[in-house]
DSSP file (Angstrom, degrees, kcal/mol; ACC not computed):
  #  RESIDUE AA STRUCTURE BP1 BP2  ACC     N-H-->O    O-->H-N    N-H-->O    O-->H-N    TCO  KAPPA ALPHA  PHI   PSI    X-CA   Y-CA   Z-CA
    1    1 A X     >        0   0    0      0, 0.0     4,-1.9     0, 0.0     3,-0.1   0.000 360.0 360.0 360.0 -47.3   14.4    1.3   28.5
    2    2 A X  H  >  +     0   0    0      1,-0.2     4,-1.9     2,-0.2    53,-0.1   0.908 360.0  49.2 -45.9 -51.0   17.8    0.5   26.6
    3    3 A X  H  > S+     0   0    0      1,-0.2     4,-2.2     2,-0.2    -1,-0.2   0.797  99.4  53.3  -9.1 -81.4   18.9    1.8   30.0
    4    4 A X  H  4 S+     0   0    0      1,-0.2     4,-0.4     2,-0.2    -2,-0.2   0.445 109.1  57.9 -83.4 -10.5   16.9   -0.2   32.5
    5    5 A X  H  X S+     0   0    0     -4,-1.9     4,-1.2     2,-0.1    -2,-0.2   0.886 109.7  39.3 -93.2 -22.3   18.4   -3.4   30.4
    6    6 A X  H  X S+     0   0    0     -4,-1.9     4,-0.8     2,-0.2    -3,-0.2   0.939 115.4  51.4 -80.0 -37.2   22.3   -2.7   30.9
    7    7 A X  H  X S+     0   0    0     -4,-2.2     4,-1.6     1,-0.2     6,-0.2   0.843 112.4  51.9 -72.8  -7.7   21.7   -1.4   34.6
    8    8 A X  H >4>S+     0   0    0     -4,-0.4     5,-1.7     2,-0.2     3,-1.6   0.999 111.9  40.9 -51.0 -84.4   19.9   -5.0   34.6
    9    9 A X  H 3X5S+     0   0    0     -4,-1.2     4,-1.7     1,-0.2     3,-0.4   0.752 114.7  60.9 -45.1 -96.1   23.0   -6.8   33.2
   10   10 A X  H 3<5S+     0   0    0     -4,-0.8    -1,-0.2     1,-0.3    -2,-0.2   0.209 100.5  47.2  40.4 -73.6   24.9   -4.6   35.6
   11   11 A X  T <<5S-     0   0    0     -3,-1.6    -1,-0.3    -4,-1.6    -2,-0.2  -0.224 141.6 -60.2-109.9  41.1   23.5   -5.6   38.5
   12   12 A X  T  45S-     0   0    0     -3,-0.4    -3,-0.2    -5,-0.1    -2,-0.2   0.268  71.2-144.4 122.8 -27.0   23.8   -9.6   37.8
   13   13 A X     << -     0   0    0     -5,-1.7     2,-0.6    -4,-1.7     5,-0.1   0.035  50.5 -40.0  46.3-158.7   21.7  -10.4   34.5
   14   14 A X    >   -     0   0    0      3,-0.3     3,-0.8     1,-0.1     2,-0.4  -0.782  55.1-133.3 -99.5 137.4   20.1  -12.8   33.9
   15   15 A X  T 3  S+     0   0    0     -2,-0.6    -1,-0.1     1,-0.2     3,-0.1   0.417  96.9  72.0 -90.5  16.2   22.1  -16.5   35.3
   16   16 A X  T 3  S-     0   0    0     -2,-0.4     2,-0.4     1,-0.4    -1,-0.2   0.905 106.3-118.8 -71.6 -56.1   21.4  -18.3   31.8
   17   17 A X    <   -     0   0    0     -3,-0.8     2,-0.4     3,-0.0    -1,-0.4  -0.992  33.8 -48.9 163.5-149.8   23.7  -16.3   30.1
   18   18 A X  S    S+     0   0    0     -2,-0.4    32,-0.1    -3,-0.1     3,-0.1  -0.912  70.3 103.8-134.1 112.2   23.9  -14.0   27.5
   19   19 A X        +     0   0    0     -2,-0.4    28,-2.5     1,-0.3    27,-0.6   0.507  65.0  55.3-141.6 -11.2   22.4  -14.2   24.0
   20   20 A X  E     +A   45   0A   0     26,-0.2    -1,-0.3    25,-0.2     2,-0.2  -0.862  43.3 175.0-134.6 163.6   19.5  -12.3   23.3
   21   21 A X  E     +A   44   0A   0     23,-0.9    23,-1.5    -2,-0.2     2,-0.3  -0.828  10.9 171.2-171.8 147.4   18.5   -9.1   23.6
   22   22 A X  E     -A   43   0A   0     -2,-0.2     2,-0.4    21,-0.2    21,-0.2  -0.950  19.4-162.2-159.8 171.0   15.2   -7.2   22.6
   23   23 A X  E     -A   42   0A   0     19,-2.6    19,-1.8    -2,-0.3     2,-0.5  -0.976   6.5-176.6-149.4 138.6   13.0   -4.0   22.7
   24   24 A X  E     +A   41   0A   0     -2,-0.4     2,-0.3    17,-0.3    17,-0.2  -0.995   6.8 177.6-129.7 121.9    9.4   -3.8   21.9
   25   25 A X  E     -A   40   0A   0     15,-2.6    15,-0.7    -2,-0.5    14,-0.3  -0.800   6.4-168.9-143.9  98.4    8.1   -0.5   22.0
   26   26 A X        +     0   0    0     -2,-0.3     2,-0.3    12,-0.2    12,-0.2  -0.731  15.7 156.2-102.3 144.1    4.1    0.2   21.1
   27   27 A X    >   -     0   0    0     10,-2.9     3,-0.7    -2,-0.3     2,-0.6  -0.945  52.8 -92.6-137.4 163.3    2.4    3.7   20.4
   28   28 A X  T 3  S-     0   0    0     -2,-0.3     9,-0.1     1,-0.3    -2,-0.0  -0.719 104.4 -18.5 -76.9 117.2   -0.7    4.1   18.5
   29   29 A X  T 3  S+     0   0    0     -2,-0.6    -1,-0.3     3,-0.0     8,-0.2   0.787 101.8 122.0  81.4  51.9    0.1    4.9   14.8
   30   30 A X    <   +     0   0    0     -3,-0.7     3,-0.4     6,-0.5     7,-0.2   0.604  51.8  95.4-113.5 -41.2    3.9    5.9   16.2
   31   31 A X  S >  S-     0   0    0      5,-1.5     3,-1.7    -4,-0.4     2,-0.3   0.407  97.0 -47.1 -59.8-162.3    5.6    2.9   13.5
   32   32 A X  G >  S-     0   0    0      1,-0.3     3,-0.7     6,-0.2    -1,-0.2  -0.199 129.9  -3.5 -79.9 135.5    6.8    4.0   10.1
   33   33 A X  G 3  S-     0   0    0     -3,-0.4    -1,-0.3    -2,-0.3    -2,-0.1   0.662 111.2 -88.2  80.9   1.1    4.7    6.0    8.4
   34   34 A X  G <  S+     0   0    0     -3,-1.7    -1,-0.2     2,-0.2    -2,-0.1   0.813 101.4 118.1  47.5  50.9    2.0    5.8   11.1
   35   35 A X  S <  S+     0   0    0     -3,-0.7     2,-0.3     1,-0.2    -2,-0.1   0.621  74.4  29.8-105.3 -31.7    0.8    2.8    9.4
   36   36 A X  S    S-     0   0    0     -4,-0.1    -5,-1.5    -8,-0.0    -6,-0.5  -0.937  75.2-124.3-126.0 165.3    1.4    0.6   12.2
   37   37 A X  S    S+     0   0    0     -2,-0.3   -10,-2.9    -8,-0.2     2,-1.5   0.762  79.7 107.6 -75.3  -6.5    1.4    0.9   16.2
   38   38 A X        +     0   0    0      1,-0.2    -6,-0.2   -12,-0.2   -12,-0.2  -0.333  33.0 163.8 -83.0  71.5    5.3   -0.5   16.4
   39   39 A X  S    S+     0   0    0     -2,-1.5    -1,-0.2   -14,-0.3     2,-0.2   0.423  73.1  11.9  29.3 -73.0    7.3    2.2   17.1
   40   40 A X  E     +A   25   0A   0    -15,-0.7   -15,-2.6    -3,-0.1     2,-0.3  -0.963  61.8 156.4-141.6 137.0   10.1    0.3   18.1
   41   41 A X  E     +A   24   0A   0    -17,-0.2     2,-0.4    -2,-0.2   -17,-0.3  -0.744  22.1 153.7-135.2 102.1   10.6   -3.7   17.5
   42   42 A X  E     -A   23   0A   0    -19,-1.8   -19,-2.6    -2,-0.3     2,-0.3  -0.962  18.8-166.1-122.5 146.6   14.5   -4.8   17.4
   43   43 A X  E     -A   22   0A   0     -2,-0.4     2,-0.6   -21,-0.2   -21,-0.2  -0.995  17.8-162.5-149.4 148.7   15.9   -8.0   18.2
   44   44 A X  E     +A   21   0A   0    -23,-1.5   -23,-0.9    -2,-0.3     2,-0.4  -0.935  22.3 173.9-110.4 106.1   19.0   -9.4   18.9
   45   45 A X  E     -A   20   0A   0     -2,-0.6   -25,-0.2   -25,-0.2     3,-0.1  -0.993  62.7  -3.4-130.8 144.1   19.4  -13.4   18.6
   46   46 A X  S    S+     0   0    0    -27,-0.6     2,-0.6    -2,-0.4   -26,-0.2   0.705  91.8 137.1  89.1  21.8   22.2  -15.8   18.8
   47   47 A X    >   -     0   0    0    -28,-2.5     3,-0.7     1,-0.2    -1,-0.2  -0.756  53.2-139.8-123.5 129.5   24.9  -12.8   19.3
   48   48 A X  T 3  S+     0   0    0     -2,-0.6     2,-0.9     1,-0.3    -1,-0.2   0.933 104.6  28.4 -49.3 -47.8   27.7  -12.9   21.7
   49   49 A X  T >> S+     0   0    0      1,-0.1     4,-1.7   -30,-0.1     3,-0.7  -0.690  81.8 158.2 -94.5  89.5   27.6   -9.1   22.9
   50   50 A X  H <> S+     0   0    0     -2,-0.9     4,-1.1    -3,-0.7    -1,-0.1   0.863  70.3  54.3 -77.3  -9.9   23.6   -9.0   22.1
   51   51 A X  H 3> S+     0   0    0      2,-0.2     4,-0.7     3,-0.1    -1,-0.2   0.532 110.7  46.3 -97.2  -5.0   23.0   -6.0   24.6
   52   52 A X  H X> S+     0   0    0     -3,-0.7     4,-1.7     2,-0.2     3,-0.8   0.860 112.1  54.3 -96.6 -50.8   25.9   -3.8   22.6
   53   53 A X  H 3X S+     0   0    0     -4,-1.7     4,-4.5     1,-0.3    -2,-0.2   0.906 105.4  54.7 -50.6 -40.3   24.3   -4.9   19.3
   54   54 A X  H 3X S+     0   0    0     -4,-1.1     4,-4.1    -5,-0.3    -1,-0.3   0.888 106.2  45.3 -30.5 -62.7   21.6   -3.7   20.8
   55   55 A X  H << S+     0   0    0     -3,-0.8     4,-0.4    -4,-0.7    -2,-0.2   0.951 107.0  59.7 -44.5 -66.5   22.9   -0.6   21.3
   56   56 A X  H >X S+     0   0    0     -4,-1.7     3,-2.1     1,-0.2     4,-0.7   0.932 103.8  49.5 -17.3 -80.9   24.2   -0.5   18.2
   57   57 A X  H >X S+     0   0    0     -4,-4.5     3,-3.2     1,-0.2     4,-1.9   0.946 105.9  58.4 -44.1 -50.7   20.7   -0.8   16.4
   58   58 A X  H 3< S+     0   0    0     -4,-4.1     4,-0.4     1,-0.3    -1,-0.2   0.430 100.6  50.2 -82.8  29.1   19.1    1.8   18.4
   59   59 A X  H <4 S+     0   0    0     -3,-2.1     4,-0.3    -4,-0.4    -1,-0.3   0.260 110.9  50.3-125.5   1.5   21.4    4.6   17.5
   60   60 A X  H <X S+     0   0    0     -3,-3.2     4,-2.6    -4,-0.7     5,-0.4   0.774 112.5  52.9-104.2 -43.1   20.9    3.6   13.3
   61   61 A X  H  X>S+     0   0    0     -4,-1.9     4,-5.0     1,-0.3     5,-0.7   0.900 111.8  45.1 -43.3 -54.5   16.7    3.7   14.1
   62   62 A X  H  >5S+     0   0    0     -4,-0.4     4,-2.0     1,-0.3    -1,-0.3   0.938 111.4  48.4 -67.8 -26.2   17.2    6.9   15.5
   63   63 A X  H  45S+     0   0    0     -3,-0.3    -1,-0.3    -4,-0.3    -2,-0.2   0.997 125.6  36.1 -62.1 -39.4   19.5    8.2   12.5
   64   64 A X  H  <5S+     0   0    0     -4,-2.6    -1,-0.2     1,-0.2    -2,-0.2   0.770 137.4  12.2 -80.0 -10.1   16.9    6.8   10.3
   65   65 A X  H  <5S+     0   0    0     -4,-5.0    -3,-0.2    -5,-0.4    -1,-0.2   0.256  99.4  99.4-147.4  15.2   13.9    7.3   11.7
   66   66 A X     << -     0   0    0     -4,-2.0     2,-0.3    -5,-0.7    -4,-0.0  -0.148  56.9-155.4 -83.0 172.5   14.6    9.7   14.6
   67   67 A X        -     0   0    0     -2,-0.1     2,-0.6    55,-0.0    55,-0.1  -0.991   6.5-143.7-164.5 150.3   13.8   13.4   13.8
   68   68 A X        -     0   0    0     -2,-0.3     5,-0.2     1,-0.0    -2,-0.0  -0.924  31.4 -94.5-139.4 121.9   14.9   16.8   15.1
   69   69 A X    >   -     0   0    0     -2,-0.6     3,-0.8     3,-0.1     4,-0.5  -0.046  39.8-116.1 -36.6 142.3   13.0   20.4   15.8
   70   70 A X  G >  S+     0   0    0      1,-0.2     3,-2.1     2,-0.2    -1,-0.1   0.937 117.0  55.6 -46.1 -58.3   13.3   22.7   12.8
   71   71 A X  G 3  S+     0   0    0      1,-0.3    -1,-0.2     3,-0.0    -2,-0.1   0.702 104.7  56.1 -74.0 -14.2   15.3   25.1   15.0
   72   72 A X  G <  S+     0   0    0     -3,-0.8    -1,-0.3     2,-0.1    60,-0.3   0.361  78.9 101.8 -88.1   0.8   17.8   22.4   16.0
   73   73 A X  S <  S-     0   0    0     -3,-2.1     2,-0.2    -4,-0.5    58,-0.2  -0.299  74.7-110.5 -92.3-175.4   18.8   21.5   12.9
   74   74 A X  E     -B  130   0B   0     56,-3.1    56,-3.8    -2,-0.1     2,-0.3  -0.849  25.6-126.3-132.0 134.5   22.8   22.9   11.3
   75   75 A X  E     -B  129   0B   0     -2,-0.2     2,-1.1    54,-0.2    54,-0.2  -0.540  18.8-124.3 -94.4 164.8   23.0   25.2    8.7
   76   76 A X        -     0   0    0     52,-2.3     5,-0.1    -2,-0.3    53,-0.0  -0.533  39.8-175.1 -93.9  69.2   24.9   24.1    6.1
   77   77 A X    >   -     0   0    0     -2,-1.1     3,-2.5     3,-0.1     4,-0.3  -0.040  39.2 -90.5 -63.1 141.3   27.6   26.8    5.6
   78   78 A X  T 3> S+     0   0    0      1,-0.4     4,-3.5     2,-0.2     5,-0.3   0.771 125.9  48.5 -56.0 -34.9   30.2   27.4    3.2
   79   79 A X  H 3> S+     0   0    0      2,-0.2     4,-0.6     3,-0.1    -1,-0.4   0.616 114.9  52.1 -72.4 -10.9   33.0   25.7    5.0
   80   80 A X  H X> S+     0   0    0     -3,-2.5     3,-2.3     2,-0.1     4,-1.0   0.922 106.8  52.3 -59.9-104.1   30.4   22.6    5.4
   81   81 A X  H 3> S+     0   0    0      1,-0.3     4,-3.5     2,-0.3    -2,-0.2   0.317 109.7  45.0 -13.9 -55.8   29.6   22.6    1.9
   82   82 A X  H 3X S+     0   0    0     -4,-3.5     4,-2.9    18,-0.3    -1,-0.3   0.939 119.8  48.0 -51.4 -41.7   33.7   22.4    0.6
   83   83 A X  H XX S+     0   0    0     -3,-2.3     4,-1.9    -4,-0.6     3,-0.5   0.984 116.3  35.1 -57.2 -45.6   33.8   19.9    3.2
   84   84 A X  H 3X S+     0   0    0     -4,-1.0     4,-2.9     1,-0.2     5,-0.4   0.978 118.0  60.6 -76.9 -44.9   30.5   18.1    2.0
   85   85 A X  H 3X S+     0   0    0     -4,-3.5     4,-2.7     2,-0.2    -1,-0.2   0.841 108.0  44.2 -19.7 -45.9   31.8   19.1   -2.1
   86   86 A X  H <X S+     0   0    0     -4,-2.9     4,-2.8    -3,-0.5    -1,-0.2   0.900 111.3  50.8 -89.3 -31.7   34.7   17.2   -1.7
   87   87 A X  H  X S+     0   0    0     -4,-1.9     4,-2.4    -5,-0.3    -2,-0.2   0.907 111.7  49.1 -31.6 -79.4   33.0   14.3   -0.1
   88   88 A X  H  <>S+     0   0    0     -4,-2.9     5,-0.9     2,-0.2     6,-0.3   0.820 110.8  55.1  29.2 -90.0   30.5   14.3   -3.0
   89   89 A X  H ><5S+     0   0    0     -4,-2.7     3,-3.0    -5,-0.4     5,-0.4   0.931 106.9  47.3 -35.8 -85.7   33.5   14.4   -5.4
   90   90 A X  H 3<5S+     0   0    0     -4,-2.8    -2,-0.2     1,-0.3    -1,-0.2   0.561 109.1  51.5 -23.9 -72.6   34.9   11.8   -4.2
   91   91 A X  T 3<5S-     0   0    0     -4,-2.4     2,-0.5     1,-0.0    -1,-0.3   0.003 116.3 -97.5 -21.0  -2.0   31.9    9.5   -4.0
   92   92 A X  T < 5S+     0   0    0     -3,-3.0    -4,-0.1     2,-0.3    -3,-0.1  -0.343  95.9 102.2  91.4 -70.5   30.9    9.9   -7.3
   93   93 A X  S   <S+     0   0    0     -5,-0.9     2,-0.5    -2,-0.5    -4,-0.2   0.374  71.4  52.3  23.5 -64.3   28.0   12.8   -6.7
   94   94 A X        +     0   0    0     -5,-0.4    -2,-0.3    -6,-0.3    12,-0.1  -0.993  47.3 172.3-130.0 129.3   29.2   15.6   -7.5
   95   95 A X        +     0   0    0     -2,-0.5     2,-0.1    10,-0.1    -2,-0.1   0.106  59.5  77.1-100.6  12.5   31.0   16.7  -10.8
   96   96 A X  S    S-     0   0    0      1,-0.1     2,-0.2   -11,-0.1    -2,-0.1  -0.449  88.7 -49.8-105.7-179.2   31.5   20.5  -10.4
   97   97 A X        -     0   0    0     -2,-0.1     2,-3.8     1,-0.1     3,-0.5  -0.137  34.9-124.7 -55.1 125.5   33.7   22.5   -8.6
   98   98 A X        +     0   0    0     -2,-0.2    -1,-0.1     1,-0.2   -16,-0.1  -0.263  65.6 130.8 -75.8 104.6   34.9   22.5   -4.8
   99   99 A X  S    S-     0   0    0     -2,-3.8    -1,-0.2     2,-0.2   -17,-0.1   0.479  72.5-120.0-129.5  12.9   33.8   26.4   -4.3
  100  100 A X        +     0   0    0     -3,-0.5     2,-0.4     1,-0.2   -18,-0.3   0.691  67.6 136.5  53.5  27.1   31.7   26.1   -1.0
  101  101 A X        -     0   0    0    -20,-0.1     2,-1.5   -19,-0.0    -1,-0.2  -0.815  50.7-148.9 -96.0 121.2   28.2   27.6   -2.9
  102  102 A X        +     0   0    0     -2,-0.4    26,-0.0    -3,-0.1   -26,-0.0  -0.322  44.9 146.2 -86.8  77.3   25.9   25.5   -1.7
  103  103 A X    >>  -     0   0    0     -2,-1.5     4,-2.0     1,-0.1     3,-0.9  -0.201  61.3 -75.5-104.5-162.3   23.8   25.9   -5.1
  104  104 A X  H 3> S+     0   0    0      1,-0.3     4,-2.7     2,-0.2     5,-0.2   0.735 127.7  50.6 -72.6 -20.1   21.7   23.6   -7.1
  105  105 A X  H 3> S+     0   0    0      2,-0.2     4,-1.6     3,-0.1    -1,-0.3   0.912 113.7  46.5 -75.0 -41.3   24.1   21.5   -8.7
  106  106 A X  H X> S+     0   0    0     -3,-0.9     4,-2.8     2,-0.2     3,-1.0   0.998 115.1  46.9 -57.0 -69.6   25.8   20.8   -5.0
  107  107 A X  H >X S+     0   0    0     -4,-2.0     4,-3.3     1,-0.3     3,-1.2   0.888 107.6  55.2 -55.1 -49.3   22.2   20.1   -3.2
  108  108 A X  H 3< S+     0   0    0     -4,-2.7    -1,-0.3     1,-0.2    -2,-0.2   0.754 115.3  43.5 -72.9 -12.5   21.0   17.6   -6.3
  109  109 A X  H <X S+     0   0    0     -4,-1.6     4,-0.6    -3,-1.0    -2,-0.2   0.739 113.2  49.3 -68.6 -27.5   24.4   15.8   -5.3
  110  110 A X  H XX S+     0   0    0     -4,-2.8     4,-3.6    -3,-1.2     3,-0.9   0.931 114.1  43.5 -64.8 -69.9   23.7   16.1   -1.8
  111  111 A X  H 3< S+     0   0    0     -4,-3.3    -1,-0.2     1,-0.3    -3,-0.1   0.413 110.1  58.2 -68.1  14.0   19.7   14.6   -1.9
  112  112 A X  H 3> S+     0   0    0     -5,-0.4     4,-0.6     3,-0.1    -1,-0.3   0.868 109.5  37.6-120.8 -18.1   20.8   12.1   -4.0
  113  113 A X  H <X S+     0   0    0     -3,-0.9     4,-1.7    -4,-0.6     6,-0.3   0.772 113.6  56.8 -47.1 -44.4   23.6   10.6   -1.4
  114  114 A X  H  <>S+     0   0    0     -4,-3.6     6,-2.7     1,-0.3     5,-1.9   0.816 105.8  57.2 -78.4 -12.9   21.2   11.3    1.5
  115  115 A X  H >45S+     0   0    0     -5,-0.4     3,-1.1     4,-0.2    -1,-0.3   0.950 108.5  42.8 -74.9 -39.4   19.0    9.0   -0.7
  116  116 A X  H 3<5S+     0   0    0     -4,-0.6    -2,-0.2     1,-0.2    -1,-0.1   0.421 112.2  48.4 -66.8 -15.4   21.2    6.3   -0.8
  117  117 A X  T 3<5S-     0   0    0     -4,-1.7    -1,-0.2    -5,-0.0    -2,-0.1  -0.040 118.0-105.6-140.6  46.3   22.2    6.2    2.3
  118  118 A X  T < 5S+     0   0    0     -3,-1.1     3,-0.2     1,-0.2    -3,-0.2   0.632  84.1 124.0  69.1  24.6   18.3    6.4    3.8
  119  119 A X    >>< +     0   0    0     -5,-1.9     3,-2.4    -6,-0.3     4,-0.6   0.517  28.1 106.5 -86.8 -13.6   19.0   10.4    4.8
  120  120 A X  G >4 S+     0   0    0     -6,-2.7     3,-1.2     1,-0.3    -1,-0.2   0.765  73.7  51.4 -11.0 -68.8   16.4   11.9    3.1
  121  121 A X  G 34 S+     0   0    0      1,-0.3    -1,-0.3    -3,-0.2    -2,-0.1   0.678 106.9  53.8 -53.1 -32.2   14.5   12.6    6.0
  122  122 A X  G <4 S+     0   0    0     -3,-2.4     9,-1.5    -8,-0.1     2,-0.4   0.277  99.2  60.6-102.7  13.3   17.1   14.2    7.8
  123  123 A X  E <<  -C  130   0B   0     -3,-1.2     2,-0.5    -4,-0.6     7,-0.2  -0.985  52.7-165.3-128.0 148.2   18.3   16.9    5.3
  124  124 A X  E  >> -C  129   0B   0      5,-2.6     5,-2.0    -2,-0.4     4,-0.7  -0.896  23.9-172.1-121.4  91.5   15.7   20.0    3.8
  125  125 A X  T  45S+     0   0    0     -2,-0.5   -14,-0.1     3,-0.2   -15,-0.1   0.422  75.6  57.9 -61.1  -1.6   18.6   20.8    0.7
  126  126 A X  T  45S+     0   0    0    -19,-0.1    -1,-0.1     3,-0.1   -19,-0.1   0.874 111.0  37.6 -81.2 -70.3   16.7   23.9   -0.5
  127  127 A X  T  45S-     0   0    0      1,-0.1   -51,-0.2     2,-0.0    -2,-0.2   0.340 111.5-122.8 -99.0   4.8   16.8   25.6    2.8
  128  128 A X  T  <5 +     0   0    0     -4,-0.7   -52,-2.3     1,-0.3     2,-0.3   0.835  63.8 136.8  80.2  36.2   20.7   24.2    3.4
  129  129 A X  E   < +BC  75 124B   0     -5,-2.0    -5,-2.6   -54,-0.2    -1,-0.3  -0.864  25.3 170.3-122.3 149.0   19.8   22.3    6.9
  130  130 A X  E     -BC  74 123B   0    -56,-3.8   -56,-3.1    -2,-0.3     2,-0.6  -0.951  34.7-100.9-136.8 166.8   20.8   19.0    8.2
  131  131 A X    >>> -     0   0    0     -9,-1.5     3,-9.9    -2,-0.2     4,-1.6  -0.689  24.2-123.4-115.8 166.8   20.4   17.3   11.5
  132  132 A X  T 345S+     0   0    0     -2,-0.6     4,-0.1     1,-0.3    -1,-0.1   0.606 108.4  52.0 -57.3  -6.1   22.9   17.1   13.6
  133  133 A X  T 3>5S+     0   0    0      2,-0.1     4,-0.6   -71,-0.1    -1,-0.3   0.500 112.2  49.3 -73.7   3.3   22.8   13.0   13.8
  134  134 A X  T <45S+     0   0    0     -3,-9.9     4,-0.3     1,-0.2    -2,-0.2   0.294 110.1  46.8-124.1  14.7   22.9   12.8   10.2
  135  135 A X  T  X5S+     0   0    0     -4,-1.6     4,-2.4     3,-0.1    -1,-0.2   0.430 110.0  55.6-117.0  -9.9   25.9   15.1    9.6
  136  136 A X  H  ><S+     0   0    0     -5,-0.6     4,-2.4     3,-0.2     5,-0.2   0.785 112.3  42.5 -97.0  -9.7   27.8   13.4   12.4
  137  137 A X  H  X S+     0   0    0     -4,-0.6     4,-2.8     2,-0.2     5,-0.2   0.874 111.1  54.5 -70.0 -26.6   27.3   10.1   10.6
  138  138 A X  H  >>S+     0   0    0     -4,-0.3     4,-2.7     2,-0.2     5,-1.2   0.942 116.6  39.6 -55.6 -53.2   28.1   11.8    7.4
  139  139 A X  H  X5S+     0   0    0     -4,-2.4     4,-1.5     1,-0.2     3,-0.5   0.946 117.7  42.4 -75.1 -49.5   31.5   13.0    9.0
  140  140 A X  H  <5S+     0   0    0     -4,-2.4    -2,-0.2     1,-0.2    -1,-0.2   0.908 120.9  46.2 -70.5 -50.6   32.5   10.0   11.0
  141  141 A X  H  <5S-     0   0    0     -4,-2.8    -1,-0.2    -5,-0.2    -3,-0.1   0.854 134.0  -1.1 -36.3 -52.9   31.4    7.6    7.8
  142  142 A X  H  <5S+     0   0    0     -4,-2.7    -3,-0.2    -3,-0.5    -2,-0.2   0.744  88.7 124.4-137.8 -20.7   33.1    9.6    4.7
  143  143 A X     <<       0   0    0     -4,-1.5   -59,-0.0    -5,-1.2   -60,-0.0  -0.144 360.0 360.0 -17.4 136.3   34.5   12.1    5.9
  144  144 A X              0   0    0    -61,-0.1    -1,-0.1     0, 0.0    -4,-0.0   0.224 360.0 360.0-132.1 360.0   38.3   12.4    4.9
């Protein structure tokens, strides 16, 4: 749909101007937690680029509330691990050593970032997977 509104703008927009922007998206029990049918609701008001803000928003729903097949997710590997260790460190997280084990000490530093910054959902830290939108925010965000 995000689509079919730029090729919109594209091909002329609309001749008020530009200032708003929305997406309304219903499924039955689809919204968070399948507590409600809204899916997707975002809105844009008052905003100069409102169809990039747009944009914007729907690529953090899907890091937050987006989801990825079991088999598609990245294992989390010892050269990930220093990387994510040092990260950690750095942040406050982690107090142990950069030695690229991902062991218990590492992963309750790990879930407790991906708690703070609403990743939860997107990491299983026992079984050393993330998905691959929520490790490319990790690296473009904090990454060093």
């Amino acid at each position: 749909m995000y689509a079919a509104i730029l090729a919109g703008e594209a091909a002329g927009g609309d001749s008020r101007g530009k200032q708003a922007a929305s997406l309304l998206v219903v499924k039955e029990k689809a919204g968070y937690g399948g507590h409600n049918d809204r899916f997707l609701d975002l809105r844009v008001d008052d905003h100069p680029t409102p169809l990039i803000e747009l944009g914007r928003l729907l690529k953090l729903h899907d890091l937050y509330l987006g989801s990825t097949p079991q088999d598609k997710k990245v294992k989390i590997d010892a050269v990930l691990t220093e990387q994510l260790q040092q990260t950690l460190q750095r942040l406050g997280y982690y107090t142990g050593e950069v030695t690229g084990l991902w062991d218990d000490k590492t992963q309750d530093a790990f879930y407790r970032f991906a708690g703070v910054e609403n990743l939860e959902e997107r990491i299983d830290a026992p079984k050393g997977l993330i998905d691959p939108p929520a490790l490319a925010f990790i690296k473009e965000k904090f990454f060093q």
